[in-house]
C-alpha positions in Angstrom: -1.9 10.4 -93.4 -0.2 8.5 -90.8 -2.2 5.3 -89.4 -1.6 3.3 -86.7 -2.1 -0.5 -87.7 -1.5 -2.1 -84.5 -2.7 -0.5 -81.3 -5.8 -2.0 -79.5 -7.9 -0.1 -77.6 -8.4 -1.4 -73.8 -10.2 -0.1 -70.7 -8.3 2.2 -68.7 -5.8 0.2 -66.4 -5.6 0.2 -62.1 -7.3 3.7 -62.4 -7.2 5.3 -58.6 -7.9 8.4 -57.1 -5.4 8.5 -54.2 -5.1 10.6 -51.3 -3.2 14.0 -52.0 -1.0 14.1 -48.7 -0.7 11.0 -47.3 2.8 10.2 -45.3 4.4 12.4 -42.7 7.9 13.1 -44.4 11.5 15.6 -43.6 13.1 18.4 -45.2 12.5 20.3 -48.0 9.6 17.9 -49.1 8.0 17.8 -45.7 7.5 21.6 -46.3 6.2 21.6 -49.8 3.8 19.3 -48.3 2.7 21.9 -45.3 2.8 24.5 -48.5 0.6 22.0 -50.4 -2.1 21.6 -47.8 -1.9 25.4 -47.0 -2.6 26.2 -50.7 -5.8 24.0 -50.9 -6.9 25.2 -47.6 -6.8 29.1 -48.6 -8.7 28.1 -51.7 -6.0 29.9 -54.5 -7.3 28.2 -57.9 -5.0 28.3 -60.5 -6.5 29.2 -63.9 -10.4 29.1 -61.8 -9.9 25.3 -61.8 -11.2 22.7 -59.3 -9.3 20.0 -60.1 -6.4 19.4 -62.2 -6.1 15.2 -63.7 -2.6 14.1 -63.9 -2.0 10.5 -64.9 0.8 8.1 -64.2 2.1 4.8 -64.3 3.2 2.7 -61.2 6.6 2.5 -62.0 10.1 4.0 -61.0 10.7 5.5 -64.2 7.7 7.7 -63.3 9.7 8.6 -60.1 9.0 12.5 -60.9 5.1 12.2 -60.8 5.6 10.0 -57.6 7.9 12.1 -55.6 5.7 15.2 -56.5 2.0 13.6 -55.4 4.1 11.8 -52.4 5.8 14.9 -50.7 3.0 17.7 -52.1 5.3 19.1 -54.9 2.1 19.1 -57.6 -0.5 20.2 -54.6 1.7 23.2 -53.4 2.2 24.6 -57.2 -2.0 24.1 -58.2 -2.7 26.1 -55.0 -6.3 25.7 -54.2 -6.8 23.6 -57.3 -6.9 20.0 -56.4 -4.2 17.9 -57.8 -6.1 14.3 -58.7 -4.3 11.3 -59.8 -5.1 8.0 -62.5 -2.4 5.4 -62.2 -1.7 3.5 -65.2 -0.2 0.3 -66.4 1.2 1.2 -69.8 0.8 3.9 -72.1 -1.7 3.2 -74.6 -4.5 2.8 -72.3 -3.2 6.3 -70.2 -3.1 7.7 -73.9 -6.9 6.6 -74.7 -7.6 8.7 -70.8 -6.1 11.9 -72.1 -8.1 11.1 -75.3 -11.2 10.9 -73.7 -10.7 13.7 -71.0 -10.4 11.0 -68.0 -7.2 12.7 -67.2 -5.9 16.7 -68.1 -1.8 15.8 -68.3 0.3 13.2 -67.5 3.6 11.3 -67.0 3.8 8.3 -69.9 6.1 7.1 -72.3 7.5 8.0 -75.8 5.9 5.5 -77.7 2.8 5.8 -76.9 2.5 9.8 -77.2 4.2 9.5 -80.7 1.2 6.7 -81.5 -1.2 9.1 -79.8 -0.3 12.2 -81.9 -0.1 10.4 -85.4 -3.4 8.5 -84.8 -5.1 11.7 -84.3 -3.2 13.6 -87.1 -1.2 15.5 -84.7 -4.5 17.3 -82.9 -5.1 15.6 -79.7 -1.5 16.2 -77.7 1.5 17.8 -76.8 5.0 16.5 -75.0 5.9 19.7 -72.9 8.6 18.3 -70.8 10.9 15.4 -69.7 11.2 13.3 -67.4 13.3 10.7 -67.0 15.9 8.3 -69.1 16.9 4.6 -69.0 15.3 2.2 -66.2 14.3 -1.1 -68.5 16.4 -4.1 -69.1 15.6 -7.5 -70.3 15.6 -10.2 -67.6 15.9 -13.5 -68.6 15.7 -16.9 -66.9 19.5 -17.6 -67.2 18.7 -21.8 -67.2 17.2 -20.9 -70.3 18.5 -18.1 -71.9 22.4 -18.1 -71.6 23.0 -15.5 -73.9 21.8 -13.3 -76.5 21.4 -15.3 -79.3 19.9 -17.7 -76.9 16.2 -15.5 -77.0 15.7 -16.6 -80.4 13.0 -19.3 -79.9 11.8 -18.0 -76.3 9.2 -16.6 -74.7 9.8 -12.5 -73.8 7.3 -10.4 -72.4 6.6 -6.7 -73.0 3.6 -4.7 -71.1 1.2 -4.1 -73.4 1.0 -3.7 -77.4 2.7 -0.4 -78.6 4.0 0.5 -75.3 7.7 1.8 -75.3 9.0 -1.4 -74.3 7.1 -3.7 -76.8 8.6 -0.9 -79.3 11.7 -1.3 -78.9 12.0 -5.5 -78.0 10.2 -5.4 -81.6 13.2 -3.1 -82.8 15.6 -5.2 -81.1 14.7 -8.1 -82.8 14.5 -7.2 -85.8 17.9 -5.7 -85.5 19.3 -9.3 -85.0 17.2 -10.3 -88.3 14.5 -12.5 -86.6 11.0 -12.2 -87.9 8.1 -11.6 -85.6 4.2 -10.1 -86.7 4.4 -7.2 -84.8 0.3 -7.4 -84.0 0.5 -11.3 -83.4 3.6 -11.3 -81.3 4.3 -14.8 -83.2 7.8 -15.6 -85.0 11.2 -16.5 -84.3 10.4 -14.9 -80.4 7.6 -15.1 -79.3 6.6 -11.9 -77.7 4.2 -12.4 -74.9 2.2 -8.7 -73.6 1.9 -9.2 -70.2 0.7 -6.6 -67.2 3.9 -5.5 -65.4 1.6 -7.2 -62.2 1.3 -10.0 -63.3 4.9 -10.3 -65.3 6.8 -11.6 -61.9 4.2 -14.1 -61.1 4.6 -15.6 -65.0 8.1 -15.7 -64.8 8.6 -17.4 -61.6 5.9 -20.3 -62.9 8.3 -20.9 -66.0 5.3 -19.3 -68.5 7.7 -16.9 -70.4 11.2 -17.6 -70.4 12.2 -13.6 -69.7 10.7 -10.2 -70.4 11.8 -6.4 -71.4 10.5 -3.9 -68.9 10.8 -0.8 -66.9 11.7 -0.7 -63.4 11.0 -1.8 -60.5 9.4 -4.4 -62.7 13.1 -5.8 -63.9 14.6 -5.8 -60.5 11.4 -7.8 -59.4 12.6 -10.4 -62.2 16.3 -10.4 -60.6 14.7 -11.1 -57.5 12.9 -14.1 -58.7 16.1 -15.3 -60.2 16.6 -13.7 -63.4 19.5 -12.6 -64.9 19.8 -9.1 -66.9 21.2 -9.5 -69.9 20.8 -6.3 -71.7 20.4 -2.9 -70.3 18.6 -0.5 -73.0 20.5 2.1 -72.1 23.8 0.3 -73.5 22.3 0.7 -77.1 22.0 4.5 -77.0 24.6 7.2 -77.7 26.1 8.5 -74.2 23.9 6.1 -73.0 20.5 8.4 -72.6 17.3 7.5 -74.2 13.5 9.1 -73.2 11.8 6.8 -71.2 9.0 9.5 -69.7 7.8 12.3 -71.0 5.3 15.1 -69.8 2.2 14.9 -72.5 -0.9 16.9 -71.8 -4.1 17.7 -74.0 -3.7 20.1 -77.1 -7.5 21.6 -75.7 -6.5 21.6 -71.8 -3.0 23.5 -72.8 -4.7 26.3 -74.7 -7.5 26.8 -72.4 -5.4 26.4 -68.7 -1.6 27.1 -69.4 -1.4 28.5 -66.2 -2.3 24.9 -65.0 0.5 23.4 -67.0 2.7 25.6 -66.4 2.2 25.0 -62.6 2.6 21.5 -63.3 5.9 22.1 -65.0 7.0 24.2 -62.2 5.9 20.7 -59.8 8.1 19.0 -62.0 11.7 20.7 -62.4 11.4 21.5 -58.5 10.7 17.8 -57.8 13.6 16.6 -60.1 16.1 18.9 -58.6 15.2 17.8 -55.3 15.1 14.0 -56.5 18.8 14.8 -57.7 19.4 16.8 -54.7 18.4 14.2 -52.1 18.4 11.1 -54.0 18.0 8.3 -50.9 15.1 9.9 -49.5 13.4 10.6 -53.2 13.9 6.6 -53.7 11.9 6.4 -50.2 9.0 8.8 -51.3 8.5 7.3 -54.3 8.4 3.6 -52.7 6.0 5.1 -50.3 4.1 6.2 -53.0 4.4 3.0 -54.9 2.7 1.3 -51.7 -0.1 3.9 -51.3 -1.0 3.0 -54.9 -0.4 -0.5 -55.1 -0.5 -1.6 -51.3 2.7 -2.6 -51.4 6.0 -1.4 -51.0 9.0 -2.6 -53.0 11.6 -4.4 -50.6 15.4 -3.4 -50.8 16.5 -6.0 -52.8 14.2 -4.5 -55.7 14.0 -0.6 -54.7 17.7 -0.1 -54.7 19.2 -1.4 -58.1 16.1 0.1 -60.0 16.2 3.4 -58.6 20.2 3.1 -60.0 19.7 2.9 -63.1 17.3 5.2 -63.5 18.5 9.2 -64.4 16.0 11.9 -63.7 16.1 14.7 -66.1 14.0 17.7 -67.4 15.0 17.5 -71.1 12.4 15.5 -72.8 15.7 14.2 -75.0 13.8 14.7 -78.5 16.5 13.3 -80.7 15.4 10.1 -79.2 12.1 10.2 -79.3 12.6 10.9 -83.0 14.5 8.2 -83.3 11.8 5.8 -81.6 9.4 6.8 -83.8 11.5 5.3 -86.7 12.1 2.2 -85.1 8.1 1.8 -84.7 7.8 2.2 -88.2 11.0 -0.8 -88.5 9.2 -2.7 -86.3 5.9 -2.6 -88.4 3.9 -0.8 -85.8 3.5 2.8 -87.0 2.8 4.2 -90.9 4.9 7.6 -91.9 5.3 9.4 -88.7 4.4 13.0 -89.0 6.0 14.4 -85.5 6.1 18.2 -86.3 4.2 20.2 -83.3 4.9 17.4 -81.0 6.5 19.3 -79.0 6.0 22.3 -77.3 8.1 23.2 -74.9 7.7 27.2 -74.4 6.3 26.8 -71.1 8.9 24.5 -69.7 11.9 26.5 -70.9 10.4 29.4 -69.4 10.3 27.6 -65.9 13.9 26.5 -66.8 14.9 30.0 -67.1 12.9 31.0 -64.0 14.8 28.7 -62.3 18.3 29.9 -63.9 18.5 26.4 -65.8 19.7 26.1 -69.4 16.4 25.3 -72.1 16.2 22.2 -73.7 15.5 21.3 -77.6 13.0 20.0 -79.5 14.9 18.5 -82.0 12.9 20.9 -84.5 9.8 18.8 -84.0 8.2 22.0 -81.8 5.4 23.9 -83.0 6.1 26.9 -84.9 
């Protein structure tokens, strides 16, 4: 069976309950929230639950799960079931949460859900929807780093171990036939795991020469004087790679799919809305970003991460397939078995609902 060699278990990571409704808002959002609060107050559970977990990370390429807690899009759709809320750093830790039945369902990344389902022998989690594609770059310090070549040698940070990033740096590399020990970080780069937090603060005092990370954590980089000098995206076909998918519990999906779907529901209303009104998404999701963190992200960071970011509902499957293989490259994962990862019968019935076209699974959905 498949095994993971490399993945380290770690305490859960900035783990929050925040406030539900929290910012007076305009438009279409502003009454989703009224809806949201409405909902609670008239006490209609869905499924005859209290509360409903949903995880996320604070970052831009989890704008969905942002926009939705920020402007009551999650709250309005669980009725009188509270929506609470567990805000992550990286995926493995957010992964060992829904393991553990900390959190119910959850925004996170491909990498991590594929290490999640193969470790467990495909029995503790499902991807039922999409998210959102591209958002992560690799920064450098362009005194030290003039070009590609030029991060052989160097000091790159990546999150965490066997996040989506680290992934597919370690793929990246190997591509360009360096060596580095996956588990170690040590070789011809020297790949430094380093909280998105603290990353800036590292890379102004000279520690690490550059990093590979998701927005707004790249743009933070530029700001300190980094240079990008790969975008990920550039190195997929059309340009579109998974970089946030929808995962919940195998147990919490056949008990409350009424729950999930409500969630799903959340979700393509709060992506067409992102795509609808996409300068005042960018502000409720920075609004959110400051509720969680206590700080806002200022123009010269918000605005160039929120561009290169695409919001989507297709949970782009092909990709996360081909992740997976580029673990296995990269010496982190053993023989991915990925059938039943997906199951995505609730969300195309939203998308149908909603007269939207369904989306595939690649043929790695359950039968």
């Amino acid at each position: 069976m498949p095994a993971i060699r490399s993945l380290t278990r770690r305490g859960i990571a900035a783990v929050a309950v925040l406030p539900l409704l929290a910012l007076a808002a305009c438009g279409y959002g502003s009454q989703a929230k009224g809806d949201a609060q409405n909902a609670v107050a008239q006490g209609r559970k869905t499924d005859g639950l209290d509360s409903v977990r949903i995880g996320y990370f604070g970052n831009l390429t989890h704008a969905t799960a942002l926009v939705a807690n920020n402007k009551g899009f999650l709250q309005k759709e669980l009725g009188g079931t509270r929506a609470t809320y567990q805000v992550f750093n990286a995926g493995p830790s957010a992964i060992e949460a829904l393991n553990s039945g900390s959190i119910d369902i959850g925004w996170i990344g491909p990498s991590p859900a594929v290490n999640g389902y193969t470790r467990s022998q495909g029995k503790n989690l499902r991807i039922v929807g999409g998210s959102a594609s591209g958002g992560v770059k690799l920064v450098v310090d362009p005194d030290k780093v003039g070009s590609l070549e030029d991060v052989k040698g160097k000091r790159i940070a990546t999150p965490q171990l066997g996040n989506t990033q680290d992934v597919a740096f370690l793929h990246w590399i190997s591509e360009q036939g360096w060596k580095v020990d996956a588990e170690s970080g040590r070789g011809d780069v020297s790949v430094v795991r380093s909280d998105n937090k603290v990353t800036p603060g590292a890379f102004a005092s000279g520690s690490i020469d550059g990093a590979w990370v998701p927005e707004p954590t790249a743009s933070k980089l530029v700001a300190e004087g980094g240079k990008v000098i790969l975008d990920e995206a550039s190195l997929w076909p059309d340009e579109k790679f998974v970089i946030t998918n929808i995962v919940v519990s195998q147990e919490f999906l056949t008990e409350h799919p009424e729950a999930v779907e409500a969630v799903l529901r959340a979700s393509v209303e709060t992506n067409e809305w992102i795509n609808a009104h996409p300068d005042e998404a960018k502000r409720a999701a920075n609004a959110q970003l400051e509720l969680d963190s206590g700080k806002a992200l200022p123009a010269e960071v918000l605005d160039p991460a929120w561009e290169s970011i695409r919001i989507t509902d297709d949970p782009l499957a092909a990709t996360l397939d081909a992740q997976a293989d580029h673990a296995v490259d990269s010496g982190l994962l053993e023989d991915p078995r990925l059938d039943g990862i997906y199951d995505l019968r609730l969300l195309n019935k939203v998308l149908r609902k909603a007269g939207k076209p369904a989306v595939d699974d690649a043929g790695l959905g359950t039968d």
